[in-house]
RODO-2510 file (C-alpha; in nm, 4 decimals, decimal comma):
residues 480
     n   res          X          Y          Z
     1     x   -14,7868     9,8118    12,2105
     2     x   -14,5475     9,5658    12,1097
     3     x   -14,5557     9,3809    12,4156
     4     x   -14,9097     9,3116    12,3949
     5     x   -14,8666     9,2159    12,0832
     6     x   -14,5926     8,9693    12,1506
     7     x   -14,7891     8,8328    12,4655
     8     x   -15,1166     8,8303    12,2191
     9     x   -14,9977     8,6273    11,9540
    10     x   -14,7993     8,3463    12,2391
    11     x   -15,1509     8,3216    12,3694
    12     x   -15,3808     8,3242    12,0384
    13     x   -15,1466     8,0352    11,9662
    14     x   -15,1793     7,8061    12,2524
    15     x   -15,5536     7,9096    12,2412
    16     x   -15,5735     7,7582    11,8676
    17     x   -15,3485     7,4483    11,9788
    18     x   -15,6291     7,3770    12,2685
    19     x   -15,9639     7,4557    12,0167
    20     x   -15,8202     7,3133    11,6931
    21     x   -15,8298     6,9360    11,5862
    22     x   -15,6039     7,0330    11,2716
    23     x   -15,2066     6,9613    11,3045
    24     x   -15,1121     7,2035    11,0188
    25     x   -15,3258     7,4792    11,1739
    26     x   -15,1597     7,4251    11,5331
    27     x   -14,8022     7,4502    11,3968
    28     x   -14,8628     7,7650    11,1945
    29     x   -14,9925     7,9476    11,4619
    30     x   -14,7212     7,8518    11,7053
    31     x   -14,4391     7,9218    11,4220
    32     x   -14,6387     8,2661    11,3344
    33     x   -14,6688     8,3634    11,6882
    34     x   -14,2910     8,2838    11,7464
    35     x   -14,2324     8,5036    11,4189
    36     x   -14,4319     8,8299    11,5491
    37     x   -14,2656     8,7396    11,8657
    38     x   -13,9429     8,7646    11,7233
    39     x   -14,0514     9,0878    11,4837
    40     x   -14,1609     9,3027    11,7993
    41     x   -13,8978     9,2171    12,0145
    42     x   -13,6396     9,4134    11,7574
    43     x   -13,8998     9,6546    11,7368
    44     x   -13,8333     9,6871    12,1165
    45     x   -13,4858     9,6419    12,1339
    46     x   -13,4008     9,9357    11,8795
    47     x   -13,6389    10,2002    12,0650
    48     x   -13,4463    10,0891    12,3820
    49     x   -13,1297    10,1574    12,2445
    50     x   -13,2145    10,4846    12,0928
    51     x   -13,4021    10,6232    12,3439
    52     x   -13,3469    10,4546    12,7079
    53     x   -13,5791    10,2403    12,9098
    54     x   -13,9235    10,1421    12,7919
    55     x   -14,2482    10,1617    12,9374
    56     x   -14,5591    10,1922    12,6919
    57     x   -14,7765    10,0958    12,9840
    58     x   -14,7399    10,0908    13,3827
    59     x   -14,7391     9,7250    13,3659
    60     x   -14,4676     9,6993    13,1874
    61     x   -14,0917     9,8165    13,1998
    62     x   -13,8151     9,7157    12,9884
    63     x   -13,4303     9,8269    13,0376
    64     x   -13,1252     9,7436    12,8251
    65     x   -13,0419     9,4148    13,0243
    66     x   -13,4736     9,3037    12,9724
    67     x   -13,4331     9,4143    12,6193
    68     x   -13,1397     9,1761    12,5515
    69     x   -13,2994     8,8692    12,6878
    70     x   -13,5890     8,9546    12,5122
    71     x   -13,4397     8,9578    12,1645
    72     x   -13,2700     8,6093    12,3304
    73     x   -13,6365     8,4889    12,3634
    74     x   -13,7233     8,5567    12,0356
    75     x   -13,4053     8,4610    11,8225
    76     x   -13,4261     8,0900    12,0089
    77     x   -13,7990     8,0868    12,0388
    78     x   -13,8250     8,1457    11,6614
    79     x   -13,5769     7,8535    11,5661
    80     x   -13,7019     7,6331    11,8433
    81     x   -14,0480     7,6505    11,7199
    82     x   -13,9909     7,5906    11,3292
    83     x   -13,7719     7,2895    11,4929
    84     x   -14,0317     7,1615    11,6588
    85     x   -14,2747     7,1074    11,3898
    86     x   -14,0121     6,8595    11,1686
    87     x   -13,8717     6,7008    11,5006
    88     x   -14,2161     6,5778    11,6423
    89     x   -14,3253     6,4871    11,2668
    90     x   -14,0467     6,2340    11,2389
    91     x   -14,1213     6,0788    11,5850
    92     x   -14,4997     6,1035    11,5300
    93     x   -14,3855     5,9122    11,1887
    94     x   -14,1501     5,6780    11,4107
    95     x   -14,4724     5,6121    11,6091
    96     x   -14,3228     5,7281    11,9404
    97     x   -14,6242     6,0299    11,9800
    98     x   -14,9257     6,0688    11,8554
    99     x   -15,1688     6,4013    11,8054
   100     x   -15,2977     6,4677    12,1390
   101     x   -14,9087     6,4919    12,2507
   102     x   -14,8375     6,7283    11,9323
   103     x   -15,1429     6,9680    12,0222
   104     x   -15,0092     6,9131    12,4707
   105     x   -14,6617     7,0380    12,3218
   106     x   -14,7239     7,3422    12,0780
   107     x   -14,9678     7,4538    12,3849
   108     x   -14,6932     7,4397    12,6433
   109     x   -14,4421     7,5870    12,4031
   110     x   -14,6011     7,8714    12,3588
   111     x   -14,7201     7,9369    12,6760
   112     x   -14,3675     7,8538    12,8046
   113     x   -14,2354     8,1185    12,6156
   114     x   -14,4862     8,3986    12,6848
   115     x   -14,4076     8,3399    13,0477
   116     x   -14,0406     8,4410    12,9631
   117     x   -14,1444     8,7501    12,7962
   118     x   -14,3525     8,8205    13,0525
   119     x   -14,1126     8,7494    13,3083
   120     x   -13,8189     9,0163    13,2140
   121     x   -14,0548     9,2750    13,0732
   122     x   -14,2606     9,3021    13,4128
   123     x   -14,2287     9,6060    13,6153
   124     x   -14,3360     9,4563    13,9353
   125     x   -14,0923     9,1545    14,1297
   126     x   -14,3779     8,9949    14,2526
   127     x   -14,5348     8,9743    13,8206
   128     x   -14,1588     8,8604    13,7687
   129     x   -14,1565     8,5344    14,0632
   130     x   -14,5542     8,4498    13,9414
   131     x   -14,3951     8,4433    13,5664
   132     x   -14,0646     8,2536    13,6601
   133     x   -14,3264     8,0314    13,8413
   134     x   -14,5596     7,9703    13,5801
   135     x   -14,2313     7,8773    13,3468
   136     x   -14,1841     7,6033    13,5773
   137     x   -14,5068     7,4838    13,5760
   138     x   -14,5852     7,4675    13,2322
   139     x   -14,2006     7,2909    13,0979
   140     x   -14,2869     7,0504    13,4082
   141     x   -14,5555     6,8650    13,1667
   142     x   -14,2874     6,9199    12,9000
   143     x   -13,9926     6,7206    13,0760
   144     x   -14,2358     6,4389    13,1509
   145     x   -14,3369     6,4675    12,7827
   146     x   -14,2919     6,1235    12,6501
   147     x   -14,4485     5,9744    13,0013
   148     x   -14,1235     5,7633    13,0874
   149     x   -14,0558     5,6502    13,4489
   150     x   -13,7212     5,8114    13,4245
   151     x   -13,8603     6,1368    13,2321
   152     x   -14,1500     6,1235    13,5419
   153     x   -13,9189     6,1303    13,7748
   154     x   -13,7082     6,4090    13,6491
   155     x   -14,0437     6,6483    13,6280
   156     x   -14,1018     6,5821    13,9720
   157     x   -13,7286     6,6532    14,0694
   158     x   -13,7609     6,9783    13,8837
   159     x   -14,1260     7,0783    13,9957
   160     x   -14,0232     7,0125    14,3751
   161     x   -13,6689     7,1463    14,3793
   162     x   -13,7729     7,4706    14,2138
   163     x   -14,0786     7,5593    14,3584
   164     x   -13,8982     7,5122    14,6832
   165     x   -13,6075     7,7468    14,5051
   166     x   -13,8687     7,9962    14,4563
   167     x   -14,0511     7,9968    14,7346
   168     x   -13,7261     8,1308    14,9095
   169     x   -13,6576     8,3374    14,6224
   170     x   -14,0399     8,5236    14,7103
   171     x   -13,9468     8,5146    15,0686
   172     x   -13,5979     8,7502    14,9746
   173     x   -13,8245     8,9351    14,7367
   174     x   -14,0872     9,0649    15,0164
   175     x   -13,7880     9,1767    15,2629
   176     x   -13,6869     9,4110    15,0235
   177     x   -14,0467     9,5531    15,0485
   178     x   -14,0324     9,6045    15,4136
   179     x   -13,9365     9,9963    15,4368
   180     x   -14,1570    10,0300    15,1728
   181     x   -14,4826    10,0117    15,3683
   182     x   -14,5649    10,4238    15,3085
   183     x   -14,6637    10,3133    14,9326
   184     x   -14,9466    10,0731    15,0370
   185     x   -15,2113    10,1250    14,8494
   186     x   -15,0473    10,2547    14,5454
   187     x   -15,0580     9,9143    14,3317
   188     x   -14,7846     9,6451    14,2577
   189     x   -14,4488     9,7834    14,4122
   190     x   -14,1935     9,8275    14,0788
   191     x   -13,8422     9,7737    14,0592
   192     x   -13,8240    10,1241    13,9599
   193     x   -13,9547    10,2419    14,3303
   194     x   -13,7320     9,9393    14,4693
   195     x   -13,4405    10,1377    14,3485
   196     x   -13,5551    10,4398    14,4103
   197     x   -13,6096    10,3643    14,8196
   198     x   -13,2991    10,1997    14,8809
   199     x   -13,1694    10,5072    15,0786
   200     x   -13,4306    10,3479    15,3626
   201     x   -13,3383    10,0169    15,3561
   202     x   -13,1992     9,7847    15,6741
   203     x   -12,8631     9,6999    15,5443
   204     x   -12,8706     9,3654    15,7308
   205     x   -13,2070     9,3231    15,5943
   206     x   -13,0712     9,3616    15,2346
   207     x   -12,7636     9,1002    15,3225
   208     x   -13,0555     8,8657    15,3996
   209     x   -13,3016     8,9306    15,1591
   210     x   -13,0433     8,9040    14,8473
   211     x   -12,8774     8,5669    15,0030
   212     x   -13,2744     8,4284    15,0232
   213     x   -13,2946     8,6092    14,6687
   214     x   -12,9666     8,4300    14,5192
   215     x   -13,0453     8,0493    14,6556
   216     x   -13,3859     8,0933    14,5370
   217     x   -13,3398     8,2627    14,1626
   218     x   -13,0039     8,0415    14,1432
   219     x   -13,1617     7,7207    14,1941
   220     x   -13,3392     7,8352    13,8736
   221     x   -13,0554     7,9604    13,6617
   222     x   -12,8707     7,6005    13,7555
   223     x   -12,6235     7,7508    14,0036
   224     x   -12,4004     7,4801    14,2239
   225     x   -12,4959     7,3188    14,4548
   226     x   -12,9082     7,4236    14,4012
   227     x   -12,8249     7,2641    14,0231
   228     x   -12,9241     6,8937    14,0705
   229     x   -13,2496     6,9274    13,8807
   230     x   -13,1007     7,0354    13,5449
   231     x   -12,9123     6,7424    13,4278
   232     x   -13,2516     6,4887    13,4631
   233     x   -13,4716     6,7759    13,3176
   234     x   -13,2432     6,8280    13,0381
   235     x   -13,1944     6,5222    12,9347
   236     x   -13,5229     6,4032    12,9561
   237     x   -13,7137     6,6597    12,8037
   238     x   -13,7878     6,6928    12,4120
   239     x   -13,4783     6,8102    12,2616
   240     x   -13,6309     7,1314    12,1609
   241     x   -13,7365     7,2103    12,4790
   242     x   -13,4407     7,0974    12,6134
   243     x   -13,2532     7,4016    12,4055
   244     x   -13,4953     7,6549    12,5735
   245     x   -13,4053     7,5685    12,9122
   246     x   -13,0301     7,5546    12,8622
   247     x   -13,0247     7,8624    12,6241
   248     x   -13,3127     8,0880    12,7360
   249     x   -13,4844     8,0043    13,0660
   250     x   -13,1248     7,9908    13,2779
   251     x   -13,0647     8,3587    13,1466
   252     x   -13,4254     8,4162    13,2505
   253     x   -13,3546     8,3564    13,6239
   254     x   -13,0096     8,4940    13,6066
   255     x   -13,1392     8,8515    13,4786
   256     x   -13,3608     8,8447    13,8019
   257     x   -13,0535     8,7721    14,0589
   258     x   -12,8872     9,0983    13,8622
   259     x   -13,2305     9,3274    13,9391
   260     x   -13,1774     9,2760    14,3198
   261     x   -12,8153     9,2922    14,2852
   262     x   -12,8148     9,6522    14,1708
   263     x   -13,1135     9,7167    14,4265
   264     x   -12,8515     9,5505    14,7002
   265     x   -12,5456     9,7025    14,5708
   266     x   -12,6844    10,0418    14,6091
   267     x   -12,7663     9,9814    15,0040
   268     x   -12,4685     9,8008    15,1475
   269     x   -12,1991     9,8060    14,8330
   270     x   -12,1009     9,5994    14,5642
   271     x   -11,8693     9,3505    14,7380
   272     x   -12,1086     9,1429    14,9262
   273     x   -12,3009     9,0448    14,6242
   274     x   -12,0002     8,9869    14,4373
   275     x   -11,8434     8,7892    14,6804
   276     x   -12,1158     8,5390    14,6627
   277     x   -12,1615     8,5167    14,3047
   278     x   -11,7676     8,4982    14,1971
   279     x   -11,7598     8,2216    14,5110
   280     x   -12,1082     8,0047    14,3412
   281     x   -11,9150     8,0867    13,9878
   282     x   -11,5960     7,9106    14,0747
   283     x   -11,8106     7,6241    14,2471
   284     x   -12,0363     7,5649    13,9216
   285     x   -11,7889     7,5577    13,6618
   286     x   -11,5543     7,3140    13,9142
   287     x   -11,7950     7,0839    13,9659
   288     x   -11,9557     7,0815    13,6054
   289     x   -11,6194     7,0237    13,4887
   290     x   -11,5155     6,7053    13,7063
   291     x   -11,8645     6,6025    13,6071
   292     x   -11,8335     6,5667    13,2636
   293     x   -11,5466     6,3895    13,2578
   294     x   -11,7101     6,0546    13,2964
   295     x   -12,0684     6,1354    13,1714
   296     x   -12,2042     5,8709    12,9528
   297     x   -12,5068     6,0696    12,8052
   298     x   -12,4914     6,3577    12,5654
   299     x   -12,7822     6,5538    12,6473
   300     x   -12,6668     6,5605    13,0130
   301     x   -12,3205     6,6706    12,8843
   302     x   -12,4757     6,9264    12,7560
   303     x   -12,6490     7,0396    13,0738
   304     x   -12,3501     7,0108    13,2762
   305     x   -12,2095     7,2238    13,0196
   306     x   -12,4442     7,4875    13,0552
   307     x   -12,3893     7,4705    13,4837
   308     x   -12,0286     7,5380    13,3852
   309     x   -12,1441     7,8472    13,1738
   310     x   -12,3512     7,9989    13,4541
   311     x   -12,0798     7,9616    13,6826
   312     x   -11,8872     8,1667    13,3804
   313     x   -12,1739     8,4143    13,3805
   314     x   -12,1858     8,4460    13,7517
   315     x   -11,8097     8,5267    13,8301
   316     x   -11,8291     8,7893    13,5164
   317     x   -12,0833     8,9939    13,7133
   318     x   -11,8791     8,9045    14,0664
   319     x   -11,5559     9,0938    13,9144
   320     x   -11,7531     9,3198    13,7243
   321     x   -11,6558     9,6106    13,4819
   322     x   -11,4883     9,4242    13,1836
   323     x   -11,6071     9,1518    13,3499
   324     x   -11,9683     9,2274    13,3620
   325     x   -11,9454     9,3599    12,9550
   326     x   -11,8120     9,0314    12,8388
   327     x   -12,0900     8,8268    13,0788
   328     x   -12,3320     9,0000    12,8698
   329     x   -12,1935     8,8893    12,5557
   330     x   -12,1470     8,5567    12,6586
   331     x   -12,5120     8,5710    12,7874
   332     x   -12,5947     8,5759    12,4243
   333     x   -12,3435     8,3135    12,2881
   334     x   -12,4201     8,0959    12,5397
   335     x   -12,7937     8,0840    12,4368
   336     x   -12,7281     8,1166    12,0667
   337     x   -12,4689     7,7979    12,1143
   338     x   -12,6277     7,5926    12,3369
   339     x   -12,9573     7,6235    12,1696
   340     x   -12,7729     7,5189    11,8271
   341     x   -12,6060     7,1747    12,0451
   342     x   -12,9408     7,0918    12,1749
   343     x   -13,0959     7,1064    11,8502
   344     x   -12,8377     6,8857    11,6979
   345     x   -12,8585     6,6198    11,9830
   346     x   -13,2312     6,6080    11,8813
   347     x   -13,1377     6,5720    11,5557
   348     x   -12,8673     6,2744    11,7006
   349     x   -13,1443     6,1095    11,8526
   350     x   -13,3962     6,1113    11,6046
   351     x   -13,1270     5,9021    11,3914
   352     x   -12,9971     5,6644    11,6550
   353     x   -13,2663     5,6733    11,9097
   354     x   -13,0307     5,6674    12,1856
   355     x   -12,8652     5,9505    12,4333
   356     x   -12,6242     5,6731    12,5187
   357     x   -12,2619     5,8167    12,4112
   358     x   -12,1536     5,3919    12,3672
   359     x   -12,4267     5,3876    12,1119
   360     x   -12,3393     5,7111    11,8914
   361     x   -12,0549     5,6357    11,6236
   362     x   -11,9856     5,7949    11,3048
   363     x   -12,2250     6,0894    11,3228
   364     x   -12,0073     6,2943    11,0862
   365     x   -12,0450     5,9893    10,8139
   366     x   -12,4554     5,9447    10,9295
   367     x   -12,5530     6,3212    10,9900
   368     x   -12,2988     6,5431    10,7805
   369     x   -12,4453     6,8952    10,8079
   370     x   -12,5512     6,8295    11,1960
   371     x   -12,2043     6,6434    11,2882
   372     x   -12,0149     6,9608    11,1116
   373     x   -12,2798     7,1981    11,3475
   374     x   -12,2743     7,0154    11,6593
   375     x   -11,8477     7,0206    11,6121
   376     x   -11,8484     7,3840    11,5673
   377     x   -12,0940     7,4606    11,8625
   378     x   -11,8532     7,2364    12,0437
   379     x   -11,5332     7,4362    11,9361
   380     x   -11,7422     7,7704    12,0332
   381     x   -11,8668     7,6637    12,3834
   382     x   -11,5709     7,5882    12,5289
   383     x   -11,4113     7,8812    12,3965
   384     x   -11,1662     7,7889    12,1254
   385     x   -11,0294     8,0494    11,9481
   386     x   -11,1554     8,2336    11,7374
   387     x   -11,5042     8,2016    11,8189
   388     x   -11,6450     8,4927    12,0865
   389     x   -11,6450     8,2872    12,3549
   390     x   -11,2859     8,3058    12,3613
   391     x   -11,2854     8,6547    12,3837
   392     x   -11,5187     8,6806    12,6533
   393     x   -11,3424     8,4059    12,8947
   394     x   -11,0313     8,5840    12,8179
   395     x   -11,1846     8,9034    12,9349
   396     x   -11,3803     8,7902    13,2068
   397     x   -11,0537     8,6209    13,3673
   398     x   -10,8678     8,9533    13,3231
   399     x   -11,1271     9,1173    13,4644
   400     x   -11,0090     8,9035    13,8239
   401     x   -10,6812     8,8293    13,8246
   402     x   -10,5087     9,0819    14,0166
   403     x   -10,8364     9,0891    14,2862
   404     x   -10,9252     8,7639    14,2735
   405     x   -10,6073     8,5579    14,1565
   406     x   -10,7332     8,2092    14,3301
   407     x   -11,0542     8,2198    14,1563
   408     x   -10,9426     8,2527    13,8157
   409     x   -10,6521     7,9625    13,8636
   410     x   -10,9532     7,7517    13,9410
   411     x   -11,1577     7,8848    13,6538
   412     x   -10,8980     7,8230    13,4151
   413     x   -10,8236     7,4659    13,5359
   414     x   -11,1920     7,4209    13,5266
   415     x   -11,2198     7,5217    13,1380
   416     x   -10,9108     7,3235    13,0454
   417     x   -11,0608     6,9850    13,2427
   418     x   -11,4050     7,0721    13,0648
   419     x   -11,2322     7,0594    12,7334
   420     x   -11,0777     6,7345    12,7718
   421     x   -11,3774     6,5667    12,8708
   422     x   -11,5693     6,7443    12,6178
   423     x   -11,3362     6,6470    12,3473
   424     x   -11,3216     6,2819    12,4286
   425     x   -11,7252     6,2202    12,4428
   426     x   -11,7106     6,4145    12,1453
   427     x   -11,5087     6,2437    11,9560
   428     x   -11,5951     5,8637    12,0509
   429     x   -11,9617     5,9748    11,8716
   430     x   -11,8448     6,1858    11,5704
   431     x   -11,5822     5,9858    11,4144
   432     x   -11,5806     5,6572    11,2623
   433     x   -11,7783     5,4883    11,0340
   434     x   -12,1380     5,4953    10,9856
   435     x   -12,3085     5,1891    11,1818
   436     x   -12,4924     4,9516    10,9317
   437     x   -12,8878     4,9631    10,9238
   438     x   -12,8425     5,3434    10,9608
   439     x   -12,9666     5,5502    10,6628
   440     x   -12,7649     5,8504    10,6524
   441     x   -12,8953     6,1610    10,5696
   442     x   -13,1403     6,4160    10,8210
   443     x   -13,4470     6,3421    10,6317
   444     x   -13,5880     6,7163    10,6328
   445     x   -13,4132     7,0308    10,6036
   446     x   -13,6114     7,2264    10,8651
   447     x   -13,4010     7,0187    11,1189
   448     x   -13,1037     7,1350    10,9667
   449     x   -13,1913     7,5265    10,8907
   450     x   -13,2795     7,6523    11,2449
   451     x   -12,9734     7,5181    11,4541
   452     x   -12,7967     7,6464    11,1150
   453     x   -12,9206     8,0381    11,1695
   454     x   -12,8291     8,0296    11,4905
   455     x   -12,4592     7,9207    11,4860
   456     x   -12,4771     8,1647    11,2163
   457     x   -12,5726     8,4502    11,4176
   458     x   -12,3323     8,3591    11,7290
   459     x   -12,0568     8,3336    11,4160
   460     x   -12,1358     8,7106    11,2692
   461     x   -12,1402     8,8388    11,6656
   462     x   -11,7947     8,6858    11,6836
   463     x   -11,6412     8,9236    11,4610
   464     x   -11,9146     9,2815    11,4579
   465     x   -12,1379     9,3639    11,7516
   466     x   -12,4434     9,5875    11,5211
   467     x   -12,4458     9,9484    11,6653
   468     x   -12,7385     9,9023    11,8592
   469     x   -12,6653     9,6036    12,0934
   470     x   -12,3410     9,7362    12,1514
   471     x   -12,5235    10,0223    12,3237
   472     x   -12,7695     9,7890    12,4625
   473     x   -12,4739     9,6023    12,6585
   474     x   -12,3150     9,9243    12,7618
   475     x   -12,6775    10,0035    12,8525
   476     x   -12,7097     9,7292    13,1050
   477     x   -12,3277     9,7473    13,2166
   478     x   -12,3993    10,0698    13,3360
   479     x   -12,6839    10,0018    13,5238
   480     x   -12,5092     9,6648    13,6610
***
């Protein structure tokens, strides 16, 4: 029931935000549909971790790993949305959008969202790849929001280059139906009868299927070298939207590579499909790293940053065990994080009107509260102590380093070169004094209060992990 209700409300919204001429009307139902969103998705979470996997309806299935990322949906979803309502009023107010591009947003938002939900609560693969799909379809006409050459181009880099990513990602997704041609005629195939056939799979046709599987799904979730989309659609995008792709939609993709891992695991063993993602891990965070040292734009910084965490994500689940425990807990710090720097680059821009690092100085003197937020997200992404992230690098690394001594020497030099280029962009725009002809000061609170809850929330998971998602990780270790 709650499902529906969640995927009810997303599309009630974007329904209202099509029919209705009224702002006011448009942004309460989007922030009241996030809200319920947000409401049922505990709801979910809690019966998962009391009582196992979830499946009010046929069409739907939701395990401890789907019930995570949902309650990842919601928690960013919720702040992104109540965001988005003071962020376009100042740049409908700065004259840079106008209604029509309000009511085209809140539409896409929510629909953007619902496809998420829909996407890691689906009990069929092929519901899964049309939901992943429609994601990219619908944050397409979001990248290319403000109608930009640049911000054109960067839509049609990510359109192209992901729908190609998919389209492999479909092709690995029907091999692994091929020794399941007795069920014919018995509806969608399921995960759950994936995993329950694997006894008569080819294993060579599992190698291929999951390498067709990983390319495709990783070009999604940013992986290196299928990761050339992200920076452009990143930075080009609304900020907002920009903190849903980085924080939510990457996990999105990722949580799909991990469903046909387990399927593949249980055919031809666990060290093929950790070989490959511990090998892409070490790649990503190398090259995000060496990257960032001479970026010049902070919303791409931040996209290179979140490459470097996939890569971090990715060789959790290749060394697995601890490994795979602390991925999922950096899963969720990532997205709480990221989401929180996104939101305060918005709030960056909205000030300077610039993603040019040469033109940001003194944000801490200009923008107290979000200079003070953006710092701290920055101290807690790259893992400064004694923020989680710390912990979970430090456990992910010991999870490898007497099997797999090579790749954590590179991860570590990767971290401490991300760090140093981090710093430096970082603080070339915080410090200083405030540039003249710059009023200081946000101008509303309500872009200060959502990026706010969220650091929050990573902060309080730092230090106590509530009873239930505790079990929810160990949940979706043990099915890993």
């Amino acid at each position: 029931m709650e499902l529906l209700i969640i995927l009810t409300s997303l599309f009630t919204a974007a329904l209202i935000g099509i029919s209705v001429r009224h702002r006011r009307i448009i942004e309460t139902a989007s922030v009241v549909a996030s809200a319920v969103s947000f409401a049922a998705s505990v709801a979910v979470a809690l019966k998962v971790a009391s009582s196992g996997s979830y499946a009010p309806y046929s069409f739907f299935y939701v395990d401890a790993l789907g019930a995570i990322v949902m309650l990842i949906i919601a928690c960013v979803g919720f702040a992104v949305t109540v965001y988005s309502v003071a962020y376009l009023r100042q740049e409908t107010a700065k004259k840079i959008i106008g209604f029509t591009r309000v009511k085209q947003y809140f539409v896409l938002l929510d629909l953007f969202i619902a496809a998420m939900f829909l996407a890691v609560t689906a009990s069929s693969p092929i519901v899964t790849w049309i939901s992943v799909e429609a994601t990219t379809l619908s944050t397409a006409f979001l990248i290319s929001f403000y109608n930009k050459p640049s911000a054109m181009e960067a839509a049609w880099k990510y359109l192209i280059i992901n729908s190609i990513g998919l389209l492999l990602g479909f092709f690995g997704t029907l091999l692994y139906f091929i020794p399941l041609n007795p069920l014919r005629g018995s509806g969608l195939i399921s995960w759950q009868q994936l995993a329950a056939n694997t006894a008569h799979f080819d294993p060579l046709i599992a190698r291929i299927a999951f390498v067709f599987v990983l390319i495709g799904y990783g070009t999604k979730a940013g992986l290196v070298p299928m990761h050339t989309w992200l920076p452009d659609a990143h930075s080009k995008a609304p900020a907002p939207v920009s903190a849903l792709l980085s924080g939510v939609l990457l996990n999105v993709a990722f949580v799909v590579i991990l469903r046909f891992k387990g399927i593949t695991d249980a055919v031809v063993g666990r060290s093929f499909s950790q070989g490959f993602l511990i090998l892409f891990g070490v790649i990503s965070m190398l090259v995000a790293a060496l990257i960032i040292l001479t970026q010049a734009n902070y919303k791409r910084l931040l996209a290179y940053s979140s490459i470097e965490n996939m890569g971090i994500l990715s060789l959790g689940f290749g060394f697995g065990g601890l490994g795979a425990f602390a991925a999922i807990l950096h899963m969720i710090y990532h997205a709480l994080v990221k989401s929180t720097l996104f939101l305060s680059a918005g709030t960056v821009l909205l000030k300077y009107s610039s993603t040019k690092i040469a033109r940001v100085t003194g944000v801490l003197a200009t923008l107290t509260v979000t200079g003070i937020l953006f710092l701290t997200g920055f101290f807690f992404i790259t893992g400064t102590p004694p923020f989680g992230i710390f912990l979970t690098k430090i456990f992910i690394l010991s999870a490898g380093i007497k099997t797999h001594p090579a790749a954590v020497l590179v991860a570590l030099f990767s971290m401490a070169v991300l760090f140093i280029g981090f710093f430096k962009h970082v603080t070339a725009m915080f410090f200083g004094k405030k540039p003249e002809g710059i009023k200081a000061g946000e101008g509303s609170v309500w872009l200060v209060v959502p990026p706010l809850a969220l650091i929050a929330v990573a902060f309080y998971l730092s230090f106590h992990i509530p009873g239930f998602l505790f079990t929810l990780i160990n949940g979706a270790v043990s099915h890993e």
